[in-house]
C-alpha positions as CSV (number, residue, x, y, z in Angstrom):
1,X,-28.3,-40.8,-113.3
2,X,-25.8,-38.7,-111.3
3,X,-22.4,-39.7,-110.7
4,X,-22.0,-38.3,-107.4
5,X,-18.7,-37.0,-108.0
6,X,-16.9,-40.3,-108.4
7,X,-13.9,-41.0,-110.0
8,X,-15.4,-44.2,-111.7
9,X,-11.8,-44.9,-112.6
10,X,-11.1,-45.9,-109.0
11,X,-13.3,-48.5,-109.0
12,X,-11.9,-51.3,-111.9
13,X,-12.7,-54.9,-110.4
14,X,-10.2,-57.4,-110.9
15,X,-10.8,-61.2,-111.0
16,X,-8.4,-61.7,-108.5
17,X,-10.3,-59.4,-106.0
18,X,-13.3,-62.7,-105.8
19,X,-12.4,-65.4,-104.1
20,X,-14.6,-67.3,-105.6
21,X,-14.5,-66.3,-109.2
22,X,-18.1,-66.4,-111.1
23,X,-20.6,-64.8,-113.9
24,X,-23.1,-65.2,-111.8
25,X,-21.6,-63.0,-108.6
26,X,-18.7,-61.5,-110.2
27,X,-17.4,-58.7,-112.1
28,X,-20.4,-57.7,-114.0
29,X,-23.1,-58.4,-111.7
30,X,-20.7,-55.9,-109.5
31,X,-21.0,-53.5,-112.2
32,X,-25.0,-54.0,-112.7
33,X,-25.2,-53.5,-108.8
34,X,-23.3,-50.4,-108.3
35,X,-25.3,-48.6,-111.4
36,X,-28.5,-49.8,-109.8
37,X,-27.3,-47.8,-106.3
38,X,-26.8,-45.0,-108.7
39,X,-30.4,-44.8,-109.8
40,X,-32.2,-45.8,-107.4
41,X,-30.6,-43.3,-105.2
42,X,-30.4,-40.8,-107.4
43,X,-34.2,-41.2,-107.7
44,X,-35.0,-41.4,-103.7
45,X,-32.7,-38.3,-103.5
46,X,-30.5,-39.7,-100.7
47,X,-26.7,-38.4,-101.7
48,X,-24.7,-39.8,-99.1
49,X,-26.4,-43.1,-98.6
50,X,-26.0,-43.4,-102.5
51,X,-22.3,-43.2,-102.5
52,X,-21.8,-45.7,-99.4
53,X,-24.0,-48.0,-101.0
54,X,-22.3,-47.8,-104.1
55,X,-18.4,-48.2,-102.2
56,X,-20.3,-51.1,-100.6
57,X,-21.6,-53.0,-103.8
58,X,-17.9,-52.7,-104.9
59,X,-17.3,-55.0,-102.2
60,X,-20.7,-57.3,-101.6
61,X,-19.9,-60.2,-103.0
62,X,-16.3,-60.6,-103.0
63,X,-15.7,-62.9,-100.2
64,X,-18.5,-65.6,-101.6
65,X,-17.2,-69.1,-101.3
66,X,-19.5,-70.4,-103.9
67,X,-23.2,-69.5,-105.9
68,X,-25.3,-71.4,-103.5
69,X,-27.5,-69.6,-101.5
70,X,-25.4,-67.8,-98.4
71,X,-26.2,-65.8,-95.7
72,X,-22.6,-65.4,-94.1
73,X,-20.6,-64.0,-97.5
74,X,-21.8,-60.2,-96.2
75,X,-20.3,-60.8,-93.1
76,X,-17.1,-62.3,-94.6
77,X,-16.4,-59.3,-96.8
78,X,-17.2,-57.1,-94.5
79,X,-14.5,-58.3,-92.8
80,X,-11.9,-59.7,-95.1
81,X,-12.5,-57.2,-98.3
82,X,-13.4,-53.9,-96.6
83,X,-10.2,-53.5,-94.7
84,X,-8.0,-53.9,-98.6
85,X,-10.5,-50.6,-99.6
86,X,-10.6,-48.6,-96.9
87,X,-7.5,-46.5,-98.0
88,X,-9.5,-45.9,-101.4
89,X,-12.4,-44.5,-99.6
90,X,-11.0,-42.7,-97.2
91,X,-9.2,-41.4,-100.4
92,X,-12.6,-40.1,-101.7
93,X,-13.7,-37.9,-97.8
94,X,-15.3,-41.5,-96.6
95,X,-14.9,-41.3,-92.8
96,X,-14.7,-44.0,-89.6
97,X,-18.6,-43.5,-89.6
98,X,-18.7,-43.6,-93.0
99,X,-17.0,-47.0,-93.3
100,X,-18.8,-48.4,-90.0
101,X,-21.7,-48.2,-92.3
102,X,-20.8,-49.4,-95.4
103,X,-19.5,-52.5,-92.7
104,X,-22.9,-52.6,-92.0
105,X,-24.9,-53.0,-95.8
106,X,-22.3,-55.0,-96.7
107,X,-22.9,-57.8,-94.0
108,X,-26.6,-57.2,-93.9
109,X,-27.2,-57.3,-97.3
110,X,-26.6,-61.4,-97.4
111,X,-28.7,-61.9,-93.6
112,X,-32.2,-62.9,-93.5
113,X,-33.4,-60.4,-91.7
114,X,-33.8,-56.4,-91.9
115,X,-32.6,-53.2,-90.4
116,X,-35.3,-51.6,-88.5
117,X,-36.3,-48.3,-90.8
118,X,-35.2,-46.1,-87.5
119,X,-31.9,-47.7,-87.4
120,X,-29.0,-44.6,-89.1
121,X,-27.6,-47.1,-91.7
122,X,-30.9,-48.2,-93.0
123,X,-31.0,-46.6,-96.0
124,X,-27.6,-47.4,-97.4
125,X,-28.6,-50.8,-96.4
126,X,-31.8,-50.7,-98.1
127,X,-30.5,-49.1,-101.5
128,X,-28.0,-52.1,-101.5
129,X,-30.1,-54.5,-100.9
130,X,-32.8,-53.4,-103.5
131,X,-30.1,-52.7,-106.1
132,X,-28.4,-56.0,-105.5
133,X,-32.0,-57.7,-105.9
134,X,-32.6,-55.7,-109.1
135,X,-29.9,-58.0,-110.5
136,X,-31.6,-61.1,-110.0
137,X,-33.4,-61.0,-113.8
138,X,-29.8,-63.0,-114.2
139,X,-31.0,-66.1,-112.5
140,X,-34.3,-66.4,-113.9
141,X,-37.3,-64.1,-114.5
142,X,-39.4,-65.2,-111.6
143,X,-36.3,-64.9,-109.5
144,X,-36.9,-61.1,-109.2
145,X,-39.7,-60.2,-106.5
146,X,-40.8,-56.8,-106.3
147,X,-42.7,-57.7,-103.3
148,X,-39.6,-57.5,-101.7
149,X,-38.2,-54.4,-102.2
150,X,-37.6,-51.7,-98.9
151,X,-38.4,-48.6,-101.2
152,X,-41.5,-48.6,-103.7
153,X,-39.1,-46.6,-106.4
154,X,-37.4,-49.7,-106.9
155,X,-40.2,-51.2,-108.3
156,X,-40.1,-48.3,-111.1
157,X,-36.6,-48.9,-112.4
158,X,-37.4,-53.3,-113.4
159,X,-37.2,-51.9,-116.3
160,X,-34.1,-50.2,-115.9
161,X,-32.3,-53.2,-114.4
162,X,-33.7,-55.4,-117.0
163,X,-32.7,-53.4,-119.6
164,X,-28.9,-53.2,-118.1
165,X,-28.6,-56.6,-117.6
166,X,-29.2,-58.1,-120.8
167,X,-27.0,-55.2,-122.7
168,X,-24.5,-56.5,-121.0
169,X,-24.7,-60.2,-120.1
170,X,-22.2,-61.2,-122.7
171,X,-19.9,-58.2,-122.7
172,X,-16.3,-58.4,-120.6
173,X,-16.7,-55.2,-119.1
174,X,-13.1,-54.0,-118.3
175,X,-14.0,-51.2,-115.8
176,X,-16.6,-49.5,-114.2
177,X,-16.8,-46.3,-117.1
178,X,-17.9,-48.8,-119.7
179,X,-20.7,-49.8,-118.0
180,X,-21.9,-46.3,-116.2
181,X,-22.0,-45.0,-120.2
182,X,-24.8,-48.0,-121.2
183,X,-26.7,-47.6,-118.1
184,X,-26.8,-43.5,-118.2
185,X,-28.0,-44.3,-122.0
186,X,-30.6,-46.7,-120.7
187,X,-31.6,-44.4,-117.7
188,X,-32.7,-41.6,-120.6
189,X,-34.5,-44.2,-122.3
190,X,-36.3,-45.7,-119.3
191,X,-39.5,-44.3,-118.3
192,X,-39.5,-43.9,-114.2
């Protein structure tokens, strides 16, 4: 798994940052979600894609209302949450066209629909979207389709997703090191 350069201590979720507070969308599903846009990309090779969709899972599912099924919580933190981080990446060489497309994953990845494959943002939208549905082993096992996913590679790390969600389903992760350490152990476990 490569780190891209992050300083993973920049990037500590805090209960307060949800407004609606869950296990289900919160803190650690955040977590799981970020280390899945560190694989996945790290596997398709795309650098800067991997590091906006990673500063965009940090925000994803912050501005939920509730667990229900919701196509408009993208577009809410897209617009209420990314504005409170933009000083933290721009603190890490993010820039306006940088942020205008973490705006876009982060609204798209709760819409129905899909960015065309020629559209620029695409694939930061795309590793978002498959990262955030490698989580979904949390709601049931059927609830993960692999049918579903924009990049075939995904389909390679289940295993890897799986494995990172039930090491740390009952943990209370306290920041985003913790959790980078059990899924680079898992990733050199994990057969691509």
């Amino acid at each position: 798994m490569i780190n891209y350069n992050l300083n993973f201590n920049l990037f500590t979720l805090k209960d307060n940052y949800f407004d609606h507070q869950s296990n289900l969308h919160g803190i650690n599903h955040t977590y799981r979600v970020m280390c899945n846009c560190l694989y996945l990309g790290s596997i398709l090779n795309f650098h800067r894609e991997t590091k906006l969709a990673f500063l965009s899972a940090f925000i994803h599912d912050m501005s939920r209302k509730h667990d229900g099924y919701c196509t408009e919580h993208g577009l809410w933190a897209s617009k209420e949450k990314l504005p409170l981080f933009k000083k933290l990446f721009y603190s890490i060489d993010v820039s306006d066209n940088d942020i205008e497309e973490i705006r876009i994953a982060v609204k798209n990845h709760s819409e129905f629909f899909e960015l065309s494959k020629a559209d620029p943002f695409y694939n930061t939208t795309a590793i978002l979207k498959d990262a955030d549905a490698l989580d979904r082993i949390r709601i049931s096992a059927n609830n993960l389709k692999i049918e579903f996913f924009r990049f075939n590679q995904s389909k390679k790390i289940v295993g890897f997703a799986k494995k990172l969600y039930f090491r740390t389903i009952n943990l209370k992760i306290e920041n985003f090191n913790e959790i980078y350490k059990i899924a680079e152990e898992i990733s050199k476990n994990v057969m691509r």
